[in-house]
GURONU-566947 format. One record per residue: residue in three letters; residue number from 1; x, y, z of N, C-alpha, C in turn. Coordinates in steps of 0.1 Angstrom, whole numbers, plus 2048, in hexadecimal, padded with zeros to 3 digits. Atoms other than C-alpha are relative to their C-alpha. Layout:
REM residues N
['ALA',NUM,[X,Y,Z],[X,Y,Z],[X,Y,Z]]
...
END
This chain:
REM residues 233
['UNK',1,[7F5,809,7FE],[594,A1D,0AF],[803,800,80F]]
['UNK',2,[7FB,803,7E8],[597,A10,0D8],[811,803,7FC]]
['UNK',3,[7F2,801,7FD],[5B8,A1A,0E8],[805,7F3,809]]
['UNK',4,[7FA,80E,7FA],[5CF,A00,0F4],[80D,804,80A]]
['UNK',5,[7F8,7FA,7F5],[5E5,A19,109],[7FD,80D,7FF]]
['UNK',6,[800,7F4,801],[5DD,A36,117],[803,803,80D]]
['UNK',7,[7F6,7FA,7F4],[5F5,A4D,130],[7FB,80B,802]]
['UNK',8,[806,7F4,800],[5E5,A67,141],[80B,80B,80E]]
['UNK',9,[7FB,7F8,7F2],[5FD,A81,155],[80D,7F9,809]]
['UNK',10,[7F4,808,7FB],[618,A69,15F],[80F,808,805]]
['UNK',11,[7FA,7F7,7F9],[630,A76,173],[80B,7F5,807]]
['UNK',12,[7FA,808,7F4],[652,A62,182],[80A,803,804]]
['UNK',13,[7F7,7FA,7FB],[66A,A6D,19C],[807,7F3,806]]
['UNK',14,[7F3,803,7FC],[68A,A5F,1AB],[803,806,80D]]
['UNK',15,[7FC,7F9,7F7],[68B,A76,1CF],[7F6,80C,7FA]]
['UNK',16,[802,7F2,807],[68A,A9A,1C2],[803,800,7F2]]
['UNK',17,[7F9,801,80A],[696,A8D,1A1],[7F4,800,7F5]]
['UNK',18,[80C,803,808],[676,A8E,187],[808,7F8,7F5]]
['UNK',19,[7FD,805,80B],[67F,A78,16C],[7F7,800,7F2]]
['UNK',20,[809,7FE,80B],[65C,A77,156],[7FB,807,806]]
['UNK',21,[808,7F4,7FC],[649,A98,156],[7F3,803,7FE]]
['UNK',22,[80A,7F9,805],[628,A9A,153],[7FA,7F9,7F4]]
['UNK',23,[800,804,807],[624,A80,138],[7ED,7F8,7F8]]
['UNK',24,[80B,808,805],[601,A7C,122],[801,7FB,7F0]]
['UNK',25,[7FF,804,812],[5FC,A68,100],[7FA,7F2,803]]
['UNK',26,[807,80D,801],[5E4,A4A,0F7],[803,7F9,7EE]]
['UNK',27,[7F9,806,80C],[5ED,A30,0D9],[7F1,7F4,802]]
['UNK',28,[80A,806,809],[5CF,A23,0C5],[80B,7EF,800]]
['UNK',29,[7FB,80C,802],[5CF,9FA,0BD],[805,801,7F1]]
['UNK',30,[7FD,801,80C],[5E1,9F4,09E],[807,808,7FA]]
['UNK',31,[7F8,7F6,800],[5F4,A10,0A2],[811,7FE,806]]
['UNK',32,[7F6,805,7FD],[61B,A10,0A2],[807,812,806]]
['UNK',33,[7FB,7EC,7FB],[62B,A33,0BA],[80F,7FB,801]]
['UNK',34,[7ED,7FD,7FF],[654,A3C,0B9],[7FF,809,80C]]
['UNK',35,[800,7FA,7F4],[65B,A49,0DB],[80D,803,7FB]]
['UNK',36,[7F2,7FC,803],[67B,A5B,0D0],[808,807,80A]]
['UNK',37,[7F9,7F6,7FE],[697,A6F,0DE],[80D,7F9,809]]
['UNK',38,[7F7,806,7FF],[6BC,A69,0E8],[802,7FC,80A]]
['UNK',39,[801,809,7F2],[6C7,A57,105],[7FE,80A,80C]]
['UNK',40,[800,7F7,7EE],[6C2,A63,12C],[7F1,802,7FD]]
['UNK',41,[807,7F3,800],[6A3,A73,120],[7EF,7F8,808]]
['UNK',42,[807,804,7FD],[688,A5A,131],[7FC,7F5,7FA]]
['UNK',43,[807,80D,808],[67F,A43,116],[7FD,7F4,808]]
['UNK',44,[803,811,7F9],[687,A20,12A],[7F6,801,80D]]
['UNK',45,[809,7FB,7F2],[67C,A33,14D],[7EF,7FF,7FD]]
['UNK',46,[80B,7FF,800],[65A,A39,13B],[7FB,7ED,7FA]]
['UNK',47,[808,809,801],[656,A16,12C],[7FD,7F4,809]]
['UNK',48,[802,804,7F0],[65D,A06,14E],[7F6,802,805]]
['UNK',49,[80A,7FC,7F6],[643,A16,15D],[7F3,7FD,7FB]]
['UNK',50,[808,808,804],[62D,A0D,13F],[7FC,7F1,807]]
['UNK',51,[7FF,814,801],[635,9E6,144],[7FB,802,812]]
['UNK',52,[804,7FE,7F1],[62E,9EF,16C],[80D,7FA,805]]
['UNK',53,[7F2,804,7FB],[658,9E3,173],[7FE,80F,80E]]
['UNK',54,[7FF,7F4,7FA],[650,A08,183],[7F4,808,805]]
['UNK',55,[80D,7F8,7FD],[637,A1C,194],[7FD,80C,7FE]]
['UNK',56,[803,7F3,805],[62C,A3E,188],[801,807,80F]]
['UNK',57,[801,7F9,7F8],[630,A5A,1A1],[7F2,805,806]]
['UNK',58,[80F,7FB,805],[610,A65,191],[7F8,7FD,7F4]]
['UNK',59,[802,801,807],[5FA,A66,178],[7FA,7F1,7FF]]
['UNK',60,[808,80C,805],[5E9,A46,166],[802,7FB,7F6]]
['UNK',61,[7FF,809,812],[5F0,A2D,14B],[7F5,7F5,803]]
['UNK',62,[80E,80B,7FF],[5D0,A17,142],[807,7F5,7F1]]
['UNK',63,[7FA,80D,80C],[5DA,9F9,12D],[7F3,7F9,7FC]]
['UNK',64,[80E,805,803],[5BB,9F0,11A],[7F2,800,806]]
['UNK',65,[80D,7F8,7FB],[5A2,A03,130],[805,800,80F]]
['UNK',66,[803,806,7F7],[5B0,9F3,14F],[80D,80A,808]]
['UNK',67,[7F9,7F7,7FD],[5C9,A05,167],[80D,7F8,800]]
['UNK',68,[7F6,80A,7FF],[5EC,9F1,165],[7FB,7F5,806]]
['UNK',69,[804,80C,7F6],[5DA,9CF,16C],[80A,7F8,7FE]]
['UNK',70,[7F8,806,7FC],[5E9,9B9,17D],[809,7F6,7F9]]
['UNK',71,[7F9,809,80A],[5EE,99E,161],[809,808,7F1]]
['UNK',72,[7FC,7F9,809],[601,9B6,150],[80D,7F5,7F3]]
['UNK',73,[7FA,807,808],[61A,99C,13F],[7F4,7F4,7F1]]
['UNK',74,[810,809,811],[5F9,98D,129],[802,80B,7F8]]
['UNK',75,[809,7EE,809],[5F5,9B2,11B],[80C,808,7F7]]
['UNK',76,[7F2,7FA,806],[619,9BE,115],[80D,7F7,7FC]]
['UNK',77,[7FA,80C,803],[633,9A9,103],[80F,809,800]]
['UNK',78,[7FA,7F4,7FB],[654,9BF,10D],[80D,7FE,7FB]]
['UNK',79,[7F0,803,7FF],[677,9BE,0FD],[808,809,804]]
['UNK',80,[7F7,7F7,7F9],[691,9CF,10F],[80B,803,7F9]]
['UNK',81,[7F5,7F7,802],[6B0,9E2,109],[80E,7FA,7FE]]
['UNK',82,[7F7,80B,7FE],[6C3,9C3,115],[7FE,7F0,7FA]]
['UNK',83,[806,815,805],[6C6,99B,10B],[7FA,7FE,810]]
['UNK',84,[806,808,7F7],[6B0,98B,126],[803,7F1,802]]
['UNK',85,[7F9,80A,7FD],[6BF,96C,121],[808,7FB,805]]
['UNK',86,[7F3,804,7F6],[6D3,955,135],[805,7F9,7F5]]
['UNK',87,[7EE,7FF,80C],[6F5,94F,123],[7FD,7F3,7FD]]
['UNK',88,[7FD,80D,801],[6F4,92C,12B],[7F5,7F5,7F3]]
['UNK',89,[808,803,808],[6D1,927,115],[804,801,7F3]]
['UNK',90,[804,801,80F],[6CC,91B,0F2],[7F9,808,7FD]]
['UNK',91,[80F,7FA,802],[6B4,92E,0DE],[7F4,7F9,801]]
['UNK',92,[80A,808,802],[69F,912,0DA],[7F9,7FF,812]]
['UNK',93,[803,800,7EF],[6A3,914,107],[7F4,80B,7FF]]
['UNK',94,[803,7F2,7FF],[698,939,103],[7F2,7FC,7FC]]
['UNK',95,[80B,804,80B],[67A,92E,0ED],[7F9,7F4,809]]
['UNK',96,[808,80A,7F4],[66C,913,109],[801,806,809]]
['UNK',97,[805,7FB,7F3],[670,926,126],[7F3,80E,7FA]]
['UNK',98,[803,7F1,805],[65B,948,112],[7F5,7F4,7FF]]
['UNK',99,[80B,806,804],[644,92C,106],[7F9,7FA,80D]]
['UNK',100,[805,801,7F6],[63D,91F,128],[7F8,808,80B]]
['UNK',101,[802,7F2,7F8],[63B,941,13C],[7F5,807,7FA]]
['UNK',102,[809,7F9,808],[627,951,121],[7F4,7F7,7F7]]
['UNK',103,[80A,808,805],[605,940,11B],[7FD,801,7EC]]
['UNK',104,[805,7F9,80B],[601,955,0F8],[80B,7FA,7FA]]
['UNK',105,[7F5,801,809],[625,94D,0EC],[7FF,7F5,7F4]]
['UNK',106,[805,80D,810],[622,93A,0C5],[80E,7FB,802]]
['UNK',107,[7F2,808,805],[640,920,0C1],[803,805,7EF]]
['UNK',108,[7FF,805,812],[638,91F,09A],[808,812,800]]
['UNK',109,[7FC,7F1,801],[63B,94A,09D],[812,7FE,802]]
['UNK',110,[7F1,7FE,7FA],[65C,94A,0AE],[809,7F9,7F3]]
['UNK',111,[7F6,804,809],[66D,92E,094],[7FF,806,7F2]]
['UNK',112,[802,7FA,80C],[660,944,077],[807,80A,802]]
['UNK',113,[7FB,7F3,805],[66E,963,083],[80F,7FC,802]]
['UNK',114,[7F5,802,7FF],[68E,94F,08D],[809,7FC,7F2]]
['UNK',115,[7FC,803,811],[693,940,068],[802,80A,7FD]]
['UNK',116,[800,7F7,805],[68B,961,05F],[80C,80B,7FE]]
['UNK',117,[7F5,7F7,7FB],[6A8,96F,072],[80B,7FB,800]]
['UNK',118,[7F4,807,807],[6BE,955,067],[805,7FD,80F]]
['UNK',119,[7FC,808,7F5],[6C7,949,08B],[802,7EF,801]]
['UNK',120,[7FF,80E,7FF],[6D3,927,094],[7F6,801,80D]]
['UNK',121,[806,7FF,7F8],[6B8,91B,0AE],[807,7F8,80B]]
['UNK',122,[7FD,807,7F4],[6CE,902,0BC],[80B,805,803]]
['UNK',123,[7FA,7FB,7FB],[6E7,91B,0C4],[804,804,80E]]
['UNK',124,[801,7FE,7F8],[6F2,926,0E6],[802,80E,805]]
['UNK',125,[7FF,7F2,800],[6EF,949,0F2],[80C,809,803]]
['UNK',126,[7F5,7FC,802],[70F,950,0FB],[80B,7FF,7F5]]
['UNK',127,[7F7,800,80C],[71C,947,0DC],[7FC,807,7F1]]
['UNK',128,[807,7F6,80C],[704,95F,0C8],[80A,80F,800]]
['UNK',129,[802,7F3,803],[70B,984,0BA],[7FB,807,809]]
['UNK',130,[808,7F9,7F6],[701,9A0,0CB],[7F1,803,7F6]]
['UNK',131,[80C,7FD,80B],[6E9,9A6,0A8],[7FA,7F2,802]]
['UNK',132,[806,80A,800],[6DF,981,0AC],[7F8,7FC,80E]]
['UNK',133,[804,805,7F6],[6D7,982,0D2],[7F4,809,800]]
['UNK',134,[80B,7F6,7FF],[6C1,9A4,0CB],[7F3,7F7,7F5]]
['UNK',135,[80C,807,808],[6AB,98D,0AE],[7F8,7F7,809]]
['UNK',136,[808,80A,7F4],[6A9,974,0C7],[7F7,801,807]]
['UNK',137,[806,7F7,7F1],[69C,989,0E4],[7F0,808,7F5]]
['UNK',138,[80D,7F8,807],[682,99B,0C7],[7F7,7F5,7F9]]
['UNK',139,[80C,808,80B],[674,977,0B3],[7FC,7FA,80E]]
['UNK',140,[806,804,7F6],[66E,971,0DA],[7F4,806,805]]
['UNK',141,[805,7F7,7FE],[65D,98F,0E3],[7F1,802,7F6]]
['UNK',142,[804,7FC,809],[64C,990,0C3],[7F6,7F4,7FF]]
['UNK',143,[803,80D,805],[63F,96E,0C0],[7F5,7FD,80E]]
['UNK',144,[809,7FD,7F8],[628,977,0DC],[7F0,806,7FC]]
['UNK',145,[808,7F8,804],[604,981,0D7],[7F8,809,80B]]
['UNK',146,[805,7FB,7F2],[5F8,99C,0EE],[7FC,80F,7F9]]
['UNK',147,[807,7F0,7FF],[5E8,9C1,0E9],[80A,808,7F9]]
['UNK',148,[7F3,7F5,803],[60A,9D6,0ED],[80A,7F9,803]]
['UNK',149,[7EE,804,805],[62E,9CD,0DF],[806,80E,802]]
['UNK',150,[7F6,7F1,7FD],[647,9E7,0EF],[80D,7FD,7FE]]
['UNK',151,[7F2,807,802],[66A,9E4,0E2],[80A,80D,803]]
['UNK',152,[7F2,7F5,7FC],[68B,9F7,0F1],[808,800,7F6]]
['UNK',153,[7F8,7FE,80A],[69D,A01,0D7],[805,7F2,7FD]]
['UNK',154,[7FB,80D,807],[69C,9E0,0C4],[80A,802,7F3]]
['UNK',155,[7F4,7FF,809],[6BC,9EA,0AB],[809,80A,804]]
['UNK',156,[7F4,7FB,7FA],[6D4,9F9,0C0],[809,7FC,800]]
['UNK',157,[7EF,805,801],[6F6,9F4,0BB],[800,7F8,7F9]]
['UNK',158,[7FB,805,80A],[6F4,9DD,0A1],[7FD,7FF,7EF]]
['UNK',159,[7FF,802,80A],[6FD,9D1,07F],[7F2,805,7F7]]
['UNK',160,[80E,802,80B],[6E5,9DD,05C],[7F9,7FB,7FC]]
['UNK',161,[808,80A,807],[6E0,9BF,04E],[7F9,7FC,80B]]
['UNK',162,[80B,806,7F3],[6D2,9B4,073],[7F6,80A,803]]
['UNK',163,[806,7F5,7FE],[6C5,9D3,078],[7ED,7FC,7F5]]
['UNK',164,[80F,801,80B],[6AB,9CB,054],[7F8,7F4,804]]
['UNK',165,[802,80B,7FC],[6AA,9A8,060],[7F1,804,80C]]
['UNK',166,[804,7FC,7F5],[698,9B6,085],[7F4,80C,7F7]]
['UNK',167,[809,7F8,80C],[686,9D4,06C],[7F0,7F4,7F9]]
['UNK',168,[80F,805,805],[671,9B8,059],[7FC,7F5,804]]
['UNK',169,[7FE,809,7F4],[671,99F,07C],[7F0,80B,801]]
['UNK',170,[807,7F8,7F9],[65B,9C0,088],[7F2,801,7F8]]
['UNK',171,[809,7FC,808],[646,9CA,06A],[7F7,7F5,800]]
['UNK',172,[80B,80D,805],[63B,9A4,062],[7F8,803,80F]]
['UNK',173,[80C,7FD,7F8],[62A,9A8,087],[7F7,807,806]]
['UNK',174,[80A,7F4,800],[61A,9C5,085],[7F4,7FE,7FD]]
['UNK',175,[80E,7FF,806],[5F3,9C2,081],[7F3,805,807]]
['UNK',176,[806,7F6,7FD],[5D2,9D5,086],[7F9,7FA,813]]
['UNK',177,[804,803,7F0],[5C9,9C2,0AB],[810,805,809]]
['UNK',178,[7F9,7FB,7F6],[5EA,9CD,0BF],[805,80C,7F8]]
['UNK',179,[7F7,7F4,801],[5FF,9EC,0C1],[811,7FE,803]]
['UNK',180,[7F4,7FD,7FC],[620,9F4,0C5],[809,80B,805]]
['UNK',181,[7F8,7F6,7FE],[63D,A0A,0D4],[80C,7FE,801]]
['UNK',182,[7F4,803,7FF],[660,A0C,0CB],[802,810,7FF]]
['UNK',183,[7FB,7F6,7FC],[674,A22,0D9],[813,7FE,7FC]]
['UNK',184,[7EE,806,809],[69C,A29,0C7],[806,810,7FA]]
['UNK',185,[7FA,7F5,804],[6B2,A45,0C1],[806,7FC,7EF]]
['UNK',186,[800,803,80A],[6B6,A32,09F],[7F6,803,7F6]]
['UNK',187,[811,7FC,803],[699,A43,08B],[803,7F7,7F0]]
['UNK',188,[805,7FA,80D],[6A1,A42,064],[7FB,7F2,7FB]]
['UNK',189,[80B,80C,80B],[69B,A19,05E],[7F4,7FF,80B]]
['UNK',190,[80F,803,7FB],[67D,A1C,077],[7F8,80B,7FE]]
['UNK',191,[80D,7F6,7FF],[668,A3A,06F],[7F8,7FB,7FB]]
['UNK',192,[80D,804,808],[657,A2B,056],[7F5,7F4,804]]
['UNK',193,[802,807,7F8],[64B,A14,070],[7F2,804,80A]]
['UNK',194,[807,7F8,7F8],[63A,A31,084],[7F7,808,7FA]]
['UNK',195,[80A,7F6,803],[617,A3D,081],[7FF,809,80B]]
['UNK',196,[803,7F3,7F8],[617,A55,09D],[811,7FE,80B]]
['UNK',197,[7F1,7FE,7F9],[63C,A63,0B2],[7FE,809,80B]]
['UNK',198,[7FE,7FC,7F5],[644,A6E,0D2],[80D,807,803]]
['UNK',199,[7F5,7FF,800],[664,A87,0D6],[7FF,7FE,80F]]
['UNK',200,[800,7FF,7F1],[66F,A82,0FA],[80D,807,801]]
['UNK',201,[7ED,7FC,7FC],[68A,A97,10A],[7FD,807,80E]]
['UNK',202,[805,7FD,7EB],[68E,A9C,134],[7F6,7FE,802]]
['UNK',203,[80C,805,7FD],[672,A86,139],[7F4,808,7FC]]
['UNK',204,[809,7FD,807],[65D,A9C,122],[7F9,802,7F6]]
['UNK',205,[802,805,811],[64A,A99,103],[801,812,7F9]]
['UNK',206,[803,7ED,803],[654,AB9,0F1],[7F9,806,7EF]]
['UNK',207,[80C,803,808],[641,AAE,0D3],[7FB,7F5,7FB]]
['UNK',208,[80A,80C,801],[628,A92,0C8],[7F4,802,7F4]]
['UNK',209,[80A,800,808],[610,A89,0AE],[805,7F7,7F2]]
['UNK',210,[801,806,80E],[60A,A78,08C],[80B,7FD,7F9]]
['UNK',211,[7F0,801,806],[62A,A6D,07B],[7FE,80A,7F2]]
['UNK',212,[803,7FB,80F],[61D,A79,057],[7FF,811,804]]
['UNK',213,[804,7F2,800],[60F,A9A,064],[80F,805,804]]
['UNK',214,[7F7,7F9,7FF],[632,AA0,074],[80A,802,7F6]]
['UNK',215,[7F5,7FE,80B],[645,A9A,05A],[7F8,80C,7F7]]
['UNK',216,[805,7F3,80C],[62F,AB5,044],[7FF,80E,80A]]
['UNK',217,[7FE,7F2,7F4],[62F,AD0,065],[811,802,7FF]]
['UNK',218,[7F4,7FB,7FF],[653,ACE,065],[80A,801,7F0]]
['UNK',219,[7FD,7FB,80C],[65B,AC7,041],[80C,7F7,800]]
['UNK',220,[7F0,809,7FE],[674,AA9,045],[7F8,7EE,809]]
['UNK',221,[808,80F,7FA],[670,A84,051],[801,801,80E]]
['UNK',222,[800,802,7F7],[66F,A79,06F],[80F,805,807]]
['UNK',223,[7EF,802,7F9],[696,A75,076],[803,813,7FE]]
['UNK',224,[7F8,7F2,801],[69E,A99,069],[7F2,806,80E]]
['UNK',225,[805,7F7,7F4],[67A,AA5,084],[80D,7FA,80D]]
['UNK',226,[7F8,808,7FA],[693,A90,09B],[808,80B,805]]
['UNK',227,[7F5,800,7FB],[6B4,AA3,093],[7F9,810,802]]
['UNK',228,[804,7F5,800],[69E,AC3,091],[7FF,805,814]]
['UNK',229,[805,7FD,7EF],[68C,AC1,0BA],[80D,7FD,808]]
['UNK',230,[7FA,800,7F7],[6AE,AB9,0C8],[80D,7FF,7FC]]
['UNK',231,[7F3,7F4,808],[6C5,ACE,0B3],[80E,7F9,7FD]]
['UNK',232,[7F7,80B,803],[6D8,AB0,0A6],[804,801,7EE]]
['UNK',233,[7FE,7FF,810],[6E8,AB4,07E],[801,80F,7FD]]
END
């Protein structure tokens, strides 16, 4: 099975300030990784540096053999932490500028996962939800076809029912030619999402490996290895 990211030794400082330590781990195609652990602890720092928003101190990330090339927006399709949209746009705006910018982006994809998520298309973004602006921002993201899907804690802070909504937004795009990585201090409706996990804490991985094998090493699912590595419950 080719890898479709692989981090070798990554290292990123701030002055004297180290933020990621030392960081290795490669993610098979078709493979989906949880980069876990609670806020401060590096997660966005390190997937910045993925997307190349950031430059590594040190160390190497190869993005499908290649070293951060340059067309890195063909290769990584990237939802953030934040809405990316401007207030003033429709969704249907949102949805023509993503389709213009982005050669790969499906129209048909996007209105499927928008029905899906019960959005009005001809809505305006300032007059969405905070749970309705995150679907938005993810049947955008998602409605892309490219290698690797990296999502910033896509169900933070909001609602259940949006929450399952965004849950089976995710799963329907999951298939054996790309990978993915979400990263979310929300574990228990995404573990089952993750075939291999990353604990991070002070820009460190302090453990890693197989989702299934951890849950049988520790003896608990994911969420409880969770509250276990960072003495949480």
């Amino acid at each position: 099975m080719d890898k479709v990211l692989e981090v070798t030794n990554l290292s990123k400082s701030y002055g004297k300030k180290e933020i990621l330590k030392n960081i290795s781990f490669s993610l098979n195609r078709g493979k989906v990784m949880g980069i876990l652990g609670p806020n401060g602890e590096g997660k966005t720092t390190l997937l910045n540096t993925i997307i190349g928003l950031l430059h590594p101190s040190s160390g190497q990330i190869l993005l499908e053999g290649e070293i951060l090339p340059i067309e890195r927006k063909k290769k990584i399709s990237f939802l953030q932490d934040k809405n990316v949209m401007s207030k003033w746009m429709k969704v249907k705006d949102a949805e023509k500028f993503y389709r213009k910018f982005f050669e790969d982006f499906s129209r048909e994809k996007m209105n499927e996962m928008v029905d899906l998520m019960l959005v009005d298309s001809k809505a305006k973004i300032n007059s969405l939800s905070k749970g309705n602006i995150e679907k938005v921002n993810l049947a955008l993201a998602l409605s892309r076809k490219v290698p690797l899907y990296i999502l910033d804690e896509p169900i933070s802070g909001i609602d259940i029912i949006t929450r399952e909504k965004i849950i089976e937004a995710i799963i329907g795009n999951i298939d054996e030619n790309s990978s993915m990585i979400i990263t979310t201090h929300f574990i228990g409706e995404l573990e089952n999402l993750f075939d291999e996990v990353i604990f991070l804490k002070d820009g460190m991985i302090l453990e890693s490996g197989d989702a299934e094998e951890l849950r049988v090493k520790y003896g608990t699912s994911i969420e409880g290895v969770y509250k276990k590595i960072f003495g949480e419950g």
